[in-house]
C-alpha positions in Angstrom: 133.8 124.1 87.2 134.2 123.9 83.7 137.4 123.6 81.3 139.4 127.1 81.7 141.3 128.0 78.8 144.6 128.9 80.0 145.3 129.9 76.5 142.5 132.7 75.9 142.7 136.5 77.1 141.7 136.9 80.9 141.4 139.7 83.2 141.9 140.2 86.6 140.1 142.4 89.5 141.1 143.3 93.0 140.7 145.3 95.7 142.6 144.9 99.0 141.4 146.3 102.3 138.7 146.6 104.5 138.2 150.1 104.1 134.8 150.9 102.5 134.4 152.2 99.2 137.6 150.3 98.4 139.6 150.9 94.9 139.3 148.2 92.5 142.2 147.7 90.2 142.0 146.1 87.2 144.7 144.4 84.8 144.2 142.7 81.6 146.0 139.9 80.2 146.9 137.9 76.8 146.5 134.2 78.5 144.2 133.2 81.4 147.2 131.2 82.7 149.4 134.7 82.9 146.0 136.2 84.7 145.9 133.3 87.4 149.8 133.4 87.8 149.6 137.4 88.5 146.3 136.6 91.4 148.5 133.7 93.1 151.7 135.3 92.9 151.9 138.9 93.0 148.8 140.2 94.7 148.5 140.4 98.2 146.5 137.8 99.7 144.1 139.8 101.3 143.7 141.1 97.5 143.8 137.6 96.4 140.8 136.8 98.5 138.6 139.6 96.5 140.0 138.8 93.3 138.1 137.6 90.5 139.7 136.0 87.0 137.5 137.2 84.0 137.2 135.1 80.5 135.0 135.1 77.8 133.6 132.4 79.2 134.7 132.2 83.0 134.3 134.2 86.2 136.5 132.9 88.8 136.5 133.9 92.6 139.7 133.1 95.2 139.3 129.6 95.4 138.5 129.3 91.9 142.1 130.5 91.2 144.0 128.8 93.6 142.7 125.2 92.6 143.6 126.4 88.8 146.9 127.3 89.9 147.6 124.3 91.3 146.0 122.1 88.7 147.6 119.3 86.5 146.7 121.3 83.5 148.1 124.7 84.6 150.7 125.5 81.7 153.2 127.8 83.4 156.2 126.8 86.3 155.1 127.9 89.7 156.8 130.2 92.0 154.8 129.2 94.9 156.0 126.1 97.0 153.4 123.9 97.6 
């Protein structure tokens, strides 16, 4: 994967549920770091395993996010315990 930039505006996409059609919610955010910290903390982890983190320049699935989140270079204090 290459460099995210915490720093620059991210969205984030989710659905939770098995239930087909499924709704898709959508929140948009200044940082990528803020985006990544809202899919590991708040959402539900089944939602967390359909989520996708959306840059300019990235397009990150559930694993995606979690190694971010628990990368050296992630800016922000965790809530999660390792």
């Amino acid at each position: 994967m290459e460099q995210f930039d915490f720093s620059a505006p991210a969205d984030v996409y989710s659905a939770a549920g098995l239930k087909r059609p499924q709704k898709v919610t959508f929140r948009k955010f200044t940082t990528g770091a803020e985006a990544v910290r809202f899919a590991m903390e708040v959402l539900p982890s089944d939602a967390l395993k359909r989520a996708i983190v959306e840059s300019d320049v990235a397009r990150l699935e559930a694993a995606q996010i979690e190694a971010l989140y628990w990368s050296e270079s992630y800016p922000l204090m965790r809530k999660i315990d390792a």
